[in-house]
KOLNUTOR-929662 format. One record per residue (C-alpha): residue number from 1; residue in one letter; x negated, y, z negated. Coordinates in steps of 0.25 Angstrom, whole numbers. Example, Ala and Ser with C-alpha at 12.3 -4.5 7.8 and 13.67 -1.06 7.14 Angstrom:
BEGIN
SITE   k r     x     y     z
SITE   1 A   -49   -18   -31
SITE   2 S   -55    -4   -29
% end
This chain:
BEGIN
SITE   k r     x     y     z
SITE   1 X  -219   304  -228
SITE   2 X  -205   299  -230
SITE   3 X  -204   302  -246
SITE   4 X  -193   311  -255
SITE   5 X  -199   322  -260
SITE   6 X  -195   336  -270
SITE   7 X  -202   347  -270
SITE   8 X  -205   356  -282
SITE   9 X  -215   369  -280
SITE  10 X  -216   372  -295
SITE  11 X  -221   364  -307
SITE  12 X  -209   367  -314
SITE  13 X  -199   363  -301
SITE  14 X  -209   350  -301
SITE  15 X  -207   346  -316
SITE  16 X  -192   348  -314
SITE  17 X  -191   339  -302
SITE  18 X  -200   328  -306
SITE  19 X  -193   328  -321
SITE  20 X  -179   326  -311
SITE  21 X  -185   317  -301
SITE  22 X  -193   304  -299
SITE  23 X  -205   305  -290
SITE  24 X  -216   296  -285
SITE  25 X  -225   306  -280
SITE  26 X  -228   320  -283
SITE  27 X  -238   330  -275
SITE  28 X  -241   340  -285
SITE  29 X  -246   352  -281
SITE  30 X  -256   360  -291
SITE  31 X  -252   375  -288
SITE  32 X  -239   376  -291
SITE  33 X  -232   392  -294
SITE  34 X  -228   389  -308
SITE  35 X  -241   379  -312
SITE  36 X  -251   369  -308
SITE  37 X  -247   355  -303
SITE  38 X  -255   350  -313
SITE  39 X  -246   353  -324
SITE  40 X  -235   344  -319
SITE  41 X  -246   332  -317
SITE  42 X  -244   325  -331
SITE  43 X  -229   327  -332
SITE  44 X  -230   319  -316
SITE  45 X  -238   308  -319
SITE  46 X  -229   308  -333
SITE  47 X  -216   309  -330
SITE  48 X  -206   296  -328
SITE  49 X  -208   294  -314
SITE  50 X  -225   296  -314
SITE  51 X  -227   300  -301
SITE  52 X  -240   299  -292
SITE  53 X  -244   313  -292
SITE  54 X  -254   320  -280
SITE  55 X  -261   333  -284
SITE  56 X  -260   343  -271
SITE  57 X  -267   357  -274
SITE  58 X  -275   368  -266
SITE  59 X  -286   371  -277
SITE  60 X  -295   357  -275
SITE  61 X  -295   359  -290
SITE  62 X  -305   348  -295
SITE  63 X  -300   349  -309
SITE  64 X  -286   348  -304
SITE  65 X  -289   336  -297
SITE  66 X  -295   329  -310
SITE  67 X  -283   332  -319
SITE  68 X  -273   327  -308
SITE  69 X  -280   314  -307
SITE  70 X  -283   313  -323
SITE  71 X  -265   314  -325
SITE  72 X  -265   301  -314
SITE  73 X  -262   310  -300
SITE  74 X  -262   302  -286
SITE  75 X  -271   311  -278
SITE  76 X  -275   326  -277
SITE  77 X  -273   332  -265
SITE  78 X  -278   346  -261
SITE  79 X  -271   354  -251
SITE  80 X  -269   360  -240
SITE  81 X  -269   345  -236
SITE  82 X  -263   337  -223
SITE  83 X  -250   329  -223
SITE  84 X  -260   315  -222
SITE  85 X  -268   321  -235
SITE  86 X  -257   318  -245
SITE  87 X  -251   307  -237
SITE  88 X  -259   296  -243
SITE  89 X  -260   301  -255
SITE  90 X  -245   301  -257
SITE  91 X  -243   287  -250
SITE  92 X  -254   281  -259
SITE  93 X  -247   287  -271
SITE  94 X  -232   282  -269
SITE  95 X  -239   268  -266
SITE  96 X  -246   269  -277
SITE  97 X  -236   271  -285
SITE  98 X  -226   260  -278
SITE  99 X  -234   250  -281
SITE 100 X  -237   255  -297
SITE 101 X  -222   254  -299
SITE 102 X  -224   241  -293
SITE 103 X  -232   237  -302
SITE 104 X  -227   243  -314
SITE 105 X  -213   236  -313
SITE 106 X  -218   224  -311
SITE 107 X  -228   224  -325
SITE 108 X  -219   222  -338
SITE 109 X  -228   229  -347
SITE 110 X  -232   224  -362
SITE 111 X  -232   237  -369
SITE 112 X  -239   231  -382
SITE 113 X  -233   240  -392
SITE 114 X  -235   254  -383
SITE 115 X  -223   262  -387
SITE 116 X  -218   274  -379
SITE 117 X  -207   277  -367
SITE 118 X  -214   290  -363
SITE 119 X  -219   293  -350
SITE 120 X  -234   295  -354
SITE 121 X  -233   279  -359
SITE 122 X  -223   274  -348
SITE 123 X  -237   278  -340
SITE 124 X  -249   272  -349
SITE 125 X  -240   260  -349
SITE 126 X  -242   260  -334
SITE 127 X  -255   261  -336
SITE 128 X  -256   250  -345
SITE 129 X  -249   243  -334
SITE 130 X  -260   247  -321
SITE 131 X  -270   242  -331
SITE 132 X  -265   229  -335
SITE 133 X  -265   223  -322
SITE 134 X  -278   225  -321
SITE 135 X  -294   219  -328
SITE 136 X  -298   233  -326
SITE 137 X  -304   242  -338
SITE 138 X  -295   250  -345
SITE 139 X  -297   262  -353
SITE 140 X  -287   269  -363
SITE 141 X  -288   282  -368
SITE 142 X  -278   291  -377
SITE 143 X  -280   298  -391
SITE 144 X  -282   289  -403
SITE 145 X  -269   283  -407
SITE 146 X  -262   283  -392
SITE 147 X  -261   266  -391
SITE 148 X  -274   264  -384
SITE 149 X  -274   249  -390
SITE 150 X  -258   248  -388
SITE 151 X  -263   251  -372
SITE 152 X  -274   241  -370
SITE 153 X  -266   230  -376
SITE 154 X  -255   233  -368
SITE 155 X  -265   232  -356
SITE 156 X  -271   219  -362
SITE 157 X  -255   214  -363
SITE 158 X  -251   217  -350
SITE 159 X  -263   211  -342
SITE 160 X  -268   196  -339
SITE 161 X  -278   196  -351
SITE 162 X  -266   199  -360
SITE 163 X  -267   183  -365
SITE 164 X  -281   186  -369
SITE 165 X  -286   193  -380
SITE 166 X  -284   209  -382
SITE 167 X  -296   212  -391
SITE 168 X  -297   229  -396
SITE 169 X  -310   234  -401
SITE 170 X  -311   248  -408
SITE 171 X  -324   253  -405
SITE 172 X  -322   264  -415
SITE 173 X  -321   256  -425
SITE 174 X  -334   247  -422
SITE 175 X  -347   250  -429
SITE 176 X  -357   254  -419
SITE 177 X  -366   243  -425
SITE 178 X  -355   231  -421
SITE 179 X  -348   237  -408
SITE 180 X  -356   228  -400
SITE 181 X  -356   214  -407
SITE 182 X  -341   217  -409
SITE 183 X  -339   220  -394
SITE 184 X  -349   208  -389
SITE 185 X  -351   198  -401
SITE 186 X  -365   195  -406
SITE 187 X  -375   183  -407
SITE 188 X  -378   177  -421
SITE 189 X  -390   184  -426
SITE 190 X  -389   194  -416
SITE 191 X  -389   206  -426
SITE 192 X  -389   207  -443
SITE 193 X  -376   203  -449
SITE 194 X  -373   194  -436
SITE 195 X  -372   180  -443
SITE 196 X  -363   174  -433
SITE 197 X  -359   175  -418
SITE 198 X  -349   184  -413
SITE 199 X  -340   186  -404
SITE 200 X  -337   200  -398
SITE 201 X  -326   206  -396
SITE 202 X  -329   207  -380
SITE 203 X  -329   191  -380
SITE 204 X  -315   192  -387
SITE 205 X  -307   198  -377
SITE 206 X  -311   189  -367
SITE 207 X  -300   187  -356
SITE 208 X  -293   198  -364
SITE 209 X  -294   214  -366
SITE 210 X  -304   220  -373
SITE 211 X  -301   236  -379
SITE 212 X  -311   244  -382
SITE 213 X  -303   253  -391
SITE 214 X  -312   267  -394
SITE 215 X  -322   265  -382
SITE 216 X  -327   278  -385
SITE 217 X  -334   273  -397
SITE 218 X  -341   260  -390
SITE 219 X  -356   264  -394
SITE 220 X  -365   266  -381
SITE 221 X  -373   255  -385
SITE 222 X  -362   246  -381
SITE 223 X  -355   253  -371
SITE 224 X  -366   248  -363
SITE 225 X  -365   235  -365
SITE 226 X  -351   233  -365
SITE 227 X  -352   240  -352
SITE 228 X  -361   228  -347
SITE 229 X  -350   219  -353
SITE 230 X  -340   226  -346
SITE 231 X  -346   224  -332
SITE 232 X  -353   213  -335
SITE 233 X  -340   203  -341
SITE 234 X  -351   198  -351
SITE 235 X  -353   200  -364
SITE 236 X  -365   198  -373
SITE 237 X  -365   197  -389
SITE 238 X  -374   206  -397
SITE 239 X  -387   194  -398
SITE 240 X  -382   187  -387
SITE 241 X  -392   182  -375
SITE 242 X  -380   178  -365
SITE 243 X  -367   184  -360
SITE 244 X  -354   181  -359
SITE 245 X  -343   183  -348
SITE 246 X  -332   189  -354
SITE 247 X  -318   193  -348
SITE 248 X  -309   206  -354
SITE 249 X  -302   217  -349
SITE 250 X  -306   231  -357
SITE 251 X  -298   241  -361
SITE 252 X  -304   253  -369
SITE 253 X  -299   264  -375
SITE 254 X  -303   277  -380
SITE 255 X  -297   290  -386
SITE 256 X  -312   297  -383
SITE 257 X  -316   304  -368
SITE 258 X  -326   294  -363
SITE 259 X  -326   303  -351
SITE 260 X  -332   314  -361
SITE 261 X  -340   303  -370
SITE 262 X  -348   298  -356
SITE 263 X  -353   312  -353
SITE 264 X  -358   313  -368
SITE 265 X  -365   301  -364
SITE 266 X  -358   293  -376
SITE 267 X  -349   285  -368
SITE 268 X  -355   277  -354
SITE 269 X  -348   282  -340
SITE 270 X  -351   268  -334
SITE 271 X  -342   261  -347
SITE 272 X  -333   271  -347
SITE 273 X  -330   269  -332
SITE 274 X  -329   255  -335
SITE 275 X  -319   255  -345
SITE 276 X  -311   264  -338
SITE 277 X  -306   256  -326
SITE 278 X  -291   263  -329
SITE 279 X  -288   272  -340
SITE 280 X  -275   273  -350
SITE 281 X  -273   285  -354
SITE 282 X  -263   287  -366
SITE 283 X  -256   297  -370
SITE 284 X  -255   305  -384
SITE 285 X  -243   303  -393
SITE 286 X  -239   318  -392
SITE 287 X  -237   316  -375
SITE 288 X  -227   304  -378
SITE 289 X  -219   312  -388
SITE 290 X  -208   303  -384
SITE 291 X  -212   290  -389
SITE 292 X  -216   294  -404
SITE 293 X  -200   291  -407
SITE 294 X  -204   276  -400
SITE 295 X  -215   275  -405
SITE 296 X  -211   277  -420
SITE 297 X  -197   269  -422
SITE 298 X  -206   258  -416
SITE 299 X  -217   260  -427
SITE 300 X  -208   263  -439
SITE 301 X  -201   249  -434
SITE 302 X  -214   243  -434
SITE 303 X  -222   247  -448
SITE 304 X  -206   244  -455
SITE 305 X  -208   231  -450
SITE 306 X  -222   231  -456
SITE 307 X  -220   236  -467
SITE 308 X  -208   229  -471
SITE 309 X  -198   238  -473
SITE 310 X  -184   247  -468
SITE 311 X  -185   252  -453
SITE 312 X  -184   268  -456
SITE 313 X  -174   275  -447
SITE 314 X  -182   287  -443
SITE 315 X  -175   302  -441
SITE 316 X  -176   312  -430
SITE 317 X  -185   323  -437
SITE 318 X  -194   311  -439
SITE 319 X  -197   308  -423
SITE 320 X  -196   324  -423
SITE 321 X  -207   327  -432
SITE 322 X  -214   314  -425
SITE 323 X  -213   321  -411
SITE 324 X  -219   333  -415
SITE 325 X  -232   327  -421
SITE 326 X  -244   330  -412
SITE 327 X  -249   314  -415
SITE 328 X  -263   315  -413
SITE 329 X  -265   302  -416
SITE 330 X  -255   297  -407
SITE 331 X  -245   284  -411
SITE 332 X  -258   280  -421
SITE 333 X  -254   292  -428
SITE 334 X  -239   292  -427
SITE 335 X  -240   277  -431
SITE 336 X  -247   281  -445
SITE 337 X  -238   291  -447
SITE 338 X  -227   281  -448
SITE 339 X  -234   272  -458
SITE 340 X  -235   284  -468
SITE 341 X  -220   286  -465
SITE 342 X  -215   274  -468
SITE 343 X  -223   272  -478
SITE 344 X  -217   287  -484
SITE 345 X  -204   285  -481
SITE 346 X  -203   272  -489
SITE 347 X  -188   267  -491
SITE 348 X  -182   278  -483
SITE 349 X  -174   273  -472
SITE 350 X  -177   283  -464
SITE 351 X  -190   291  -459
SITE 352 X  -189   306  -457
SITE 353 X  -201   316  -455
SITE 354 X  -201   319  -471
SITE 355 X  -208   305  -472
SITE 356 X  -218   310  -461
SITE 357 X  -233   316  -467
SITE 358 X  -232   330  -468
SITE 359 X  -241   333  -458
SITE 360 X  -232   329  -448
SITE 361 X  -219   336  -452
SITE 362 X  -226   349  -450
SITE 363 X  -230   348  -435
SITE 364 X  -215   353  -431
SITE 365 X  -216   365  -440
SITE 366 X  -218   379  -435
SITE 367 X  -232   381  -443
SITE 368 X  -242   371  -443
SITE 369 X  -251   366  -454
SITE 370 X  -265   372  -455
SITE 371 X  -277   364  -461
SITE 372 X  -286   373  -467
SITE 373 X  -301   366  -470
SITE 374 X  -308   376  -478
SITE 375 X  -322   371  -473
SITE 376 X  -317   369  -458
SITE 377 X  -324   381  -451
SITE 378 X  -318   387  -437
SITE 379 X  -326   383  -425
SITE 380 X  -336   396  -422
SITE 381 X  -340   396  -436
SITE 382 X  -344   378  -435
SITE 383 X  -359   385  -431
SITE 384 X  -368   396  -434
SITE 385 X  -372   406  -425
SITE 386 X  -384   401  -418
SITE 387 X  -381   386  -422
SITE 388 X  -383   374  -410
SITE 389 X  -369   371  -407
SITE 390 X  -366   356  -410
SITE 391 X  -366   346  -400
SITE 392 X  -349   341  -396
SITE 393 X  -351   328  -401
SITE 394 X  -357   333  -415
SITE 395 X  -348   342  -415
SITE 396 X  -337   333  -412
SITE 397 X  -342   322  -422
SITE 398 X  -345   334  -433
SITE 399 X  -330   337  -431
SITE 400 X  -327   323  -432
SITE 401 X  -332   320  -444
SITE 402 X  -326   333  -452
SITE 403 X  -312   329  -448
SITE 404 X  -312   316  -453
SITE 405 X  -318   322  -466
SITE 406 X  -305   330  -465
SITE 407 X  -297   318  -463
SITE 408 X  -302   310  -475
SITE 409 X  -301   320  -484
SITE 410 X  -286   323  -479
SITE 411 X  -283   308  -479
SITE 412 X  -289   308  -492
SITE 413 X  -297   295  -488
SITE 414 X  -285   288  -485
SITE 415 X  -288   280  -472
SITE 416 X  -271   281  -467
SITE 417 X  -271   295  -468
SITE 418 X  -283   297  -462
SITE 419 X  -278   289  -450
SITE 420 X  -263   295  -451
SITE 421 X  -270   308  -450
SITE 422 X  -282   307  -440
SITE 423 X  -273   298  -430
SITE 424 X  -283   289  -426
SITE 425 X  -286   273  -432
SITE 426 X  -293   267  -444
SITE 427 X  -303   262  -438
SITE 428 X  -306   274  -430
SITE 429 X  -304   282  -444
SITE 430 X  -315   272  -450
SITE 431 X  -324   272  -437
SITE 432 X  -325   288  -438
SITE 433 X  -329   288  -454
SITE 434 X  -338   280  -452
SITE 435 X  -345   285  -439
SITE 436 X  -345   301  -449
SITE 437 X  -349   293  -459
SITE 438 X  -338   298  -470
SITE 439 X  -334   292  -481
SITE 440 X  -321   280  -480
SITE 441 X  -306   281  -482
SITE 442 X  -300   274  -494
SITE 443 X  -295   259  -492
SITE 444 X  -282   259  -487
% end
């Protein structure tokens, strides 16, 4: 076909060449002596020069297939196959491709306070850069704590709407009583306590973006009728007898498997399809290990301005002990931890991992902590014998609810080391109390 090409028959002779060597195009072959193709997928689809990748295997491997496609391959080819097989395939590809760099040189790109040179985020923010060229539906997803609102703002910045409002809406933090006159306005009269009109958040984002930030939680009830409002452009208050058109561009995000909620018939396939026109997937803190050094001289710079006081210079053992942090709870996480550092370190001009919690310190060290709970009970002894076995969901909100009973009685009922320690927001924090019905944290 006219194309330079390398040739590499192991996966680790393939790593070596790739890591050496731009490419536009790779076939990947599955069976390899030393591994499977699939292995070297991620690193690919990852690596500086992200290449366009098609599969080529002889086991029609259906599960195979699926993974390929899930880390972004071109095409899966099965082989023995002819010449004009893969010939489209790999003309399609490299156009493809052509006119993406096309694209993507030609779009300046509003980064709205995403922090990060890593290749993981080098390729979100492409992503970010597909969907802002577009009115299509956008769905985001990564653990809590990854930027998920950073990304939809950045969207928002970066399309045609960006003069127009950007209006976020927690769902998780609604009551399931106001989610829908929040989301749609209400009438005058139109329930008890409603002594005026309203206007809903829906209405707000009119010409703009509207983020639906937890999707997850959005109650049935209403998931159908924003599902109307969604197809229909209309929106009608809580009371009202006429609709309105409305104009917005969604983006929605979730840290939830709403794959995995629709078959447990708590989330609808129609919505869900729907919202998900294309899909962000972002990446934990602990795969963009190289950004937690950015990412933190940028914070400390930004919370000494706040706070007004010194800039701290900042040690080499400190981004160290950082680096070796799993960050459950991502750049949320990482962020509160420097709040408590600068806030311990106080007039020392500089910030080493002495002024970090303890917990943290020992995540290098050669043993590791063990939390013994006296009335935590190992798994085969959660029943008796001849006891109905719980369903997933009770056992999953049973779970829930004893952790954070743990995490208020460890934070002592103080609301910012409950969120320092449990990585995920205030309102979340709040949201989940009150949906297990436990007791508050103290005013901070």
């Amino acid at each position: 076909m006219g194309h330079d090409f390398e040739t590499a028959h192991t996966v680790k002779k393939g790593r070596a060449l790739f890591n050496s060597q731009l490419f536009d195009l790779v076939l990947l072959d599955l069976e390899l002596p030393d591994g499977n193709g699939l292995e070297l997928l991620p690193e690919l689809i990852n690596s500086h020069s992200a290449p366009e990748v098609i599969i080529i295997t002889g086991t029609g491997d259906e599960r195979g297939a699926e993974l390929a496609f899930k880390y972004g391959a071109w095409d899966y080819v099965q082989k023995p196959f002819l010449l004009n097989e893969v010939t489209l395939p790999i003309t399609r590809a490299l156009q493809y491709r052509e006119e993406k760099q096309v694209a993507i040189t030609l779009v300046p790109l509003i980064r709205s306070n995403i922090v990060g040179e890593s290749d993981i985020i080098h390729q979100s923010l492409e992503e970010v850069a597909r969907a802002s060229v577009t009115d299509a539906s956008v769905l985001i997803t990564g653990e809590t704590g990854t930027g998920k609102e950073l990304f939809a703002r950045a969207i928002h910045e970066n399309s045609k709407r960006k003069s127009k409002p950007f209006v976020a809406v927690d769902c998780g933090a609604l009551p399931e009583t106001l989610v829908e006159s929040t989301l749609f306005g209400h009438e005058k009269g139109s329930f008890t306590g409603a002594q005026k009109q309203q206007e809903g958040l829906i209405t707000r984002a009119d010409g703009g973006t509207l983020m639906l930030d937890e999707v997850g939680d959005l109650p049935l009830s209403v998931q159908k009728t924003f599902l109307r409002t969604l197809q229909e452009r209309c929106v009608r208050p809580v009371g009202g007898a006429s609709e309105k058109p409305v104009d917005f561009r969604l983006v929605a995000a979730t840290n939830l498997d709403l794959d995995q909620m629709v078959k447990e018939r708590v989330f609808r396939g129609d919505l869900l399809y729907r919202i998900r026109a294309m899909e962000i997937k972002l990446p934990p803190l602990r795969e963009r290990k190289k950004d937690i050094e950015e990412i933190t001289i940028k914070k400390v710079h930004e919370l000494a301005r706040r706070y007004g006081i010194e800039t701290k210079a900042i040690s080499p053992e400190f981004f160290q002990t950082l680096a070796a942090h799993p960050w459950p709870g991502n750049v949320r996480e990482l962020i509160n931890v420097l709040e408590y550092v600068l806030a311990k370190a106080g007039q020392d001009p500089t910030l080493f991992a002495k002024h970090l919690p303890p917990e943290y310190r020992t995540v290098g060290l050669d043993f590791k902590p063990v939390m013994k709970i006296k009335s935590r009970q190992q798994p085969n002894e959660l029943l008796d014998v001849g006891e109905e076995l719980p369903t997933l969901k009770e056992y999953r909100i049973k779970t829930e609810k004893d952790y954070l009973k743990m995490l208020l009685n460890k934070a002592q009922k103080d609301p910012e080391t409950a969120i320092r320690i449990s990585g995920i927001s205030r309102s979340r924090l709040y949201g989940l109390l009150k949906k297990h019905n436990l007791p508050g944290l103290s005013s901070s």
